[in-house]
KEGUDO-616040 format. One record per residue: x, y, z of N, C-alpha, C in turn; residue number from 0; chain. Coordinates in steps of 0.1 Angstrom, whole numbers. Last residue first. Layout:
# residues N
+-------+-------+-------+-------+-------+-------+-------+-------+-------+-----+-------+
|   n_x |   n_y |   n_z |  ca_x |  ca_y |  ca_z |   c_x |   c_y |   c_z |   n | chain |
+-------+-------+-------+-------+-------+-------+-------+-------+-------+-----+-------+
|     X |     Y |     Z |     X |     Y |     Z |     X |     Y |     Z | NUM |     A |
...
+-------+-------+-------+-------+-------+-------+-------+-------+-------+-----+-------+
***
This chain:
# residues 103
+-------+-------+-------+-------+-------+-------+-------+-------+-------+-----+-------+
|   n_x |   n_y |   n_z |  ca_x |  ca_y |  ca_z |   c_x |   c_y |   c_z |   n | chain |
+-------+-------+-------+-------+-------+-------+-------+-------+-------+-----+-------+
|  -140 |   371 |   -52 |  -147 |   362 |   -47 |  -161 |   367 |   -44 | 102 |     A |
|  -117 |   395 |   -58 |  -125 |   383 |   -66 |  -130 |   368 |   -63 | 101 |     A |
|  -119 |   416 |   -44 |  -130 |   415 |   -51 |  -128 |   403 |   -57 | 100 |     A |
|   -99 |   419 |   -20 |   -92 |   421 |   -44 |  -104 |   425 |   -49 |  99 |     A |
|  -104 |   408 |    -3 |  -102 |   420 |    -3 |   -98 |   428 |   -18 |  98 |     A |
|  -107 |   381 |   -10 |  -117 |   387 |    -7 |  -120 |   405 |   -10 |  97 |     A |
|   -80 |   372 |   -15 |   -92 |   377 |   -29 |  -101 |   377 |   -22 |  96 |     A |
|   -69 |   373 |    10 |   -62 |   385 |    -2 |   -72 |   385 |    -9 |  95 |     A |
|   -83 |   356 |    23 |   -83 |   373 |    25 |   -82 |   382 |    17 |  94 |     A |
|   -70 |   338 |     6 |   -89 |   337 |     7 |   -88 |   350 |     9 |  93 |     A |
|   -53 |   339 |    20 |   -49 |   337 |     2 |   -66 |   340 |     2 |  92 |     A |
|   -49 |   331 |    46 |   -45 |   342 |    39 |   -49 |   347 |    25 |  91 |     A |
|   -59 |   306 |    42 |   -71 |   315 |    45 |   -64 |   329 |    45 |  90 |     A |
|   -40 |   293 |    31 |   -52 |   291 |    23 |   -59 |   307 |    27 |  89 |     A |
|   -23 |   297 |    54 |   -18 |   304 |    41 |   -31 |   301 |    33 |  88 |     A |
|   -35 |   283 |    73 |   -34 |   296 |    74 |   -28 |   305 |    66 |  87 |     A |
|   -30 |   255 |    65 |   -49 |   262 |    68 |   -45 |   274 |    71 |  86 |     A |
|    -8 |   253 |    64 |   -14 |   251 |    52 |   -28 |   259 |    54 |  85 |     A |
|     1 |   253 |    95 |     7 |   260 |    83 |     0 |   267 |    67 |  84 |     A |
|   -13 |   232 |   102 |   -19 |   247 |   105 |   -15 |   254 |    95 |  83 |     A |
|     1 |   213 |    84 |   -16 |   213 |    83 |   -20 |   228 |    88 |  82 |     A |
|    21 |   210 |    98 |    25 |   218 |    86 |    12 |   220 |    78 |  81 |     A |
|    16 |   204 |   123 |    19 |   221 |   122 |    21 |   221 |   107 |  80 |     A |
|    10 |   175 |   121 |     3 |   190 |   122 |     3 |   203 |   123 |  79 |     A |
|    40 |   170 |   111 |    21 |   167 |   103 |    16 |   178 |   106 |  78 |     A |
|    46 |   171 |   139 |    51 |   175 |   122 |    42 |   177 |   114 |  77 |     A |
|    34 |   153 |   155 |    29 |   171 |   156 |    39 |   179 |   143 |  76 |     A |
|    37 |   128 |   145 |    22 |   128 |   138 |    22 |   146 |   142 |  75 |     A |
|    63 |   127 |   142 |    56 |   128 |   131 |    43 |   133 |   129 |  74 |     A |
|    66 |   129 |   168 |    74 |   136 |   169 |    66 |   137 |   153 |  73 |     A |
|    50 |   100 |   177 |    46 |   113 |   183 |    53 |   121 |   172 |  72 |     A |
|    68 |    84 |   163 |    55 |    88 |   160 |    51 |    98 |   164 |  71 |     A |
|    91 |    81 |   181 |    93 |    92 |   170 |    78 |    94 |   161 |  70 |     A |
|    83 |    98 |   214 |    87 |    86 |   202 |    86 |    92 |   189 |  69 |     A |
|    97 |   125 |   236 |    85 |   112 |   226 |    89 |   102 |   218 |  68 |     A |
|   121 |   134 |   246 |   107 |   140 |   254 |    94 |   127 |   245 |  67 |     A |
|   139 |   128 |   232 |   141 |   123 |   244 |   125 |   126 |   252 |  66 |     A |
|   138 |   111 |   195 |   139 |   130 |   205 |   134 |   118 |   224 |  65 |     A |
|   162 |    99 |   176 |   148 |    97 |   186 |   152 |   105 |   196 |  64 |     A |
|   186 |    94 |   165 |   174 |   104 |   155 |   162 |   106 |   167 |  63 |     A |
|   193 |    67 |   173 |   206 |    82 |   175 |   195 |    95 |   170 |  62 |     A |
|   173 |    47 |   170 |   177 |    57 |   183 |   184 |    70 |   180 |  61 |     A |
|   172 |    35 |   147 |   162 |    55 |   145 |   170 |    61 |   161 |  60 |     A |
|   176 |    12 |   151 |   186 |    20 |   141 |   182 |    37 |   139 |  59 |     A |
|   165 |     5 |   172 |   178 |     8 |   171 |   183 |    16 |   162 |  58 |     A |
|   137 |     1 |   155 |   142 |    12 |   170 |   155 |    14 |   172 |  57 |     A |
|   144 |   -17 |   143 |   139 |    -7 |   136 |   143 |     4 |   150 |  56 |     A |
|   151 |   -37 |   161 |   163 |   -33 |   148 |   157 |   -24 |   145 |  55 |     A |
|   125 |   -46 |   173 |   140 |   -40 |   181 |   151 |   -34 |   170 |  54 |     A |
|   111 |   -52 |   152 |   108 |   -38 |   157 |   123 |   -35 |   167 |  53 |     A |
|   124 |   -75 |   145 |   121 |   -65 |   137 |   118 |   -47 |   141 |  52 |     A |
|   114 |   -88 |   171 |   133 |   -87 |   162 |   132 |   -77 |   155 |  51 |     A |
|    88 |   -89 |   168 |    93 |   -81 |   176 |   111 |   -82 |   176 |  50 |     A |
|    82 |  -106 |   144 |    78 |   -91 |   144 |    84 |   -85 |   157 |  49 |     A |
|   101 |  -125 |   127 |   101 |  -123 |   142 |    98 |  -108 |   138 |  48 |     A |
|    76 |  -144 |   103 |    86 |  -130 |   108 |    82 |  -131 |   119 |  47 |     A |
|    72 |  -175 |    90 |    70 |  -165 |    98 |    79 |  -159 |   101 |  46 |     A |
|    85 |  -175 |    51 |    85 |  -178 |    63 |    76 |  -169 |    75 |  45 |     A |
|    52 |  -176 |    26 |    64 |  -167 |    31 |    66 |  -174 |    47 |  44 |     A |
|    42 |  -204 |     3 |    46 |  -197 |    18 |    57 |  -186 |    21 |  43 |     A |
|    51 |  -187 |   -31 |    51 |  -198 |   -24 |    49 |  -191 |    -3 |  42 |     A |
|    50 |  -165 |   -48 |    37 |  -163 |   -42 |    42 |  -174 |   -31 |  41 |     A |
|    56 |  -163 |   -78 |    66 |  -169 |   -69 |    60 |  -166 |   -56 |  40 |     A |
|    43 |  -154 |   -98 |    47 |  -142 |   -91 |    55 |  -153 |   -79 |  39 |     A |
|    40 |  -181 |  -118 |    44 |  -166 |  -121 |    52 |  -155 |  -108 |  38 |     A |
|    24 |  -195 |   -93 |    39 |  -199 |   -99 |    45 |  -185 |  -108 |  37 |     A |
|    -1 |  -181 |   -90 |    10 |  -181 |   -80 |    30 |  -185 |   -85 |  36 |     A |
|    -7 |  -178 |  -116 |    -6 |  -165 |  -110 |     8 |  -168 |   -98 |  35 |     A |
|   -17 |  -207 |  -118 |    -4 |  -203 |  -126 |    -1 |  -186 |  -123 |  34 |     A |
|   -30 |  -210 |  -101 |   -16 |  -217 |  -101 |   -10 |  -212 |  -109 |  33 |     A |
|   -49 |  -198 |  -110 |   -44 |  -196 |   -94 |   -32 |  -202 |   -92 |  32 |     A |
|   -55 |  -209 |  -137 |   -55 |  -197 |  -133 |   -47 |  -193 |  -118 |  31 |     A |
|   -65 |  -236 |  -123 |   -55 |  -235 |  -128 |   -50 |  -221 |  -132 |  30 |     A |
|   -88 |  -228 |  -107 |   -78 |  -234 |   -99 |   -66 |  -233 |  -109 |  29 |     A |
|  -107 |  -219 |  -129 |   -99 |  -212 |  -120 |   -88 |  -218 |  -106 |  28 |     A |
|  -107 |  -242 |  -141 |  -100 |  -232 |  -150 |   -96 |  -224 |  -139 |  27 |     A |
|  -100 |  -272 |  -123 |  -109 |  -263 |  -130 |  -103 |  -253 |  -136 |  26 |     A |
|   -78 |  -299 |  -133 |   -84 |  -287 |  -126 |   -91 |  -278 |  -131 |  25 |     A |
|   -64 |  -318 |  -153 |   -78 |  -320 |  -139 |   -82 |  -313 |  -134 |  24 |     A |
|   -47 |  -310 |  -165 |   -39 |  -314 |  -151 |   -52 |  -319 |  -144 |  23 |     A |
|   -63 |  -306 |  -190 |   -52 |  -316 |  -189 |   -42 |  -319 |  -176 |  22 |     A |
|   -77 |  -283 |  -182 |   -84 |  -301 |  -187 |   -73 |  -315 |  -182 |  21 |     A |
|   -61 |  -264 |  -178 |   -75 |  -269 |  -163 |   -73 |  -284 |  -168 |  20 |     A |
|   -53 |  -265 |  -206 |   -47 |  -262 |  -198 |   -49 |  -271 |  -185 |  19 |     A |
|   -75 |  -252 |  -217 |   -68 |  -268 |  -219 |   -61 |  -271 |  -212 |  18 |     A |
|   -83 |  -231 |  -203 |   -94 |  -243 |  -201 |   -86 |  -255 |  -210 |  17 |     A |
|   -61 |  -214 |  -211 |   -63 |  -220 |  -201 |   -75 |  -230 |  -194 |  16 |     A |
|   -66 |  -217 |  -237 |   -53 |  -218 |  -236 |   -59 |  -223 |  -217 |  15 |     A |
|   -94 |  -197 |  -240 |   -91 |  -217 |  -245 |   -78 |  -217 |  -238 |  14 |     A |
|   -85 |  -177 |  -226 |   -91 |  -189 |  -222 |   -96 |  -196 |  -227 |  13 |     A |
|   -67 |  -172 |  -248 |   -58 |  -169 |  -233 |   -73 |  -181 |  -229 |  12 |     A |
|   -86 |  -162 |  -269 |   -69 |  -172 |  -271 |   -64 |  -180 |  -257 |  11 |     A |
|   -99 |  -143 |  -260 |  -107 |  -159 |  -263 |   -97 |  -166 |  -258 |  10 |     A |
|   -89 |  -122 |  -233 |   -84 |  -128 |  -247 |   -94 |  -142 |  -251 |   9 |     A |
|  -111 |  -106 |  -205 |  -102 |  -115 |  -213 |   -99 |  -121 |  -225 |   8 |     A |
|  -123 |   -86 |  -196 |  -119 |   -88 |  -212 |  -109 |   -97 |  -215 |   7 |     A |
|  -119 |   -90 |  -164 |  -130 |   -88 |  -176 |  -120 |   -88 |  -190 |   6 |     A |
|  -113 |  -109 |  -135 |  -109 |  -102 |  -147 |  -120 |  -103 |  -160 |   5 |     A |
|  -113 |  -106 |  -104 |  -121 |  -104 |  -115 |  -114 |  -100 |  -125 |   4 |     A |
|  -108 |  -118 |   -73 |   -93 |  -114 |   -89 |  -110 |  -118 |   -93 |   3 |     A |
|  -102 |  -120 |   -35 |  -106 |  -127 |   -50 |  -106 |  -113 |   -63 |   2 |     A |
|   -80 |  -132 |   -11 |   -84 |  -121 |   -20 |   -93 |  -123 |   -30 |   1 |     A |
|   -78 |  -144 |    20 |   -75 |  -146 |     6 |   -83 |  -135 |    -2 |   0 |     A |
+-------+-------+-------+-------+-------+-------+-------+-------+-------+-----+-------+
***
């Protein structure tokens, strides 16, 4: 569970919510908590079949999934060639203003 600091709150807003607490019995921040959860509709989420999920996710990337890795592999050396890519045009670009003088 998370915990929620709010600063500058409205006077208006916490009288409103200490009559609020008074009149169901609850503390301010219990009532606060209910009323965030009833706002955002927050109720139990069902349990997820995480491995249904992953079988549909895999299916649907198969036709796109390289035969030699998975497709993480295939992202994380995407990534990194476009990292060399970047660290070798920086240090071009460093060359060029070294050799300019303006560095």
């Amino acid at each position: 569970m998370a915990t929620l600091t709010i600063r500058n709150l409205p006077d208006k807003v916490r009288d409103r919510l200490r009559i609020a607490a008074a009149e169901r019995g609850r503390s301010m921040e219990a009532e606060a908590r209910a009323a965030l959860t009833d706002l955002f509709g927050c109720a139990e989420e069902p349990d997820l079949d995480i491995d249904a999920i992953t079988e549909e996710v895999q299916a649907a990337f198969a036709p796109y999934r390289s035969k030699q890795g998975s497709v993480v592999d295939e992202l994380i050396a995407e990534r990194r060639i476009e990292a060399w890519q970047e660290t070798l045009e920086a240090l071009q670009d460093l060359s060029r203003d070294i050799r300019a003088g303006h560095r």
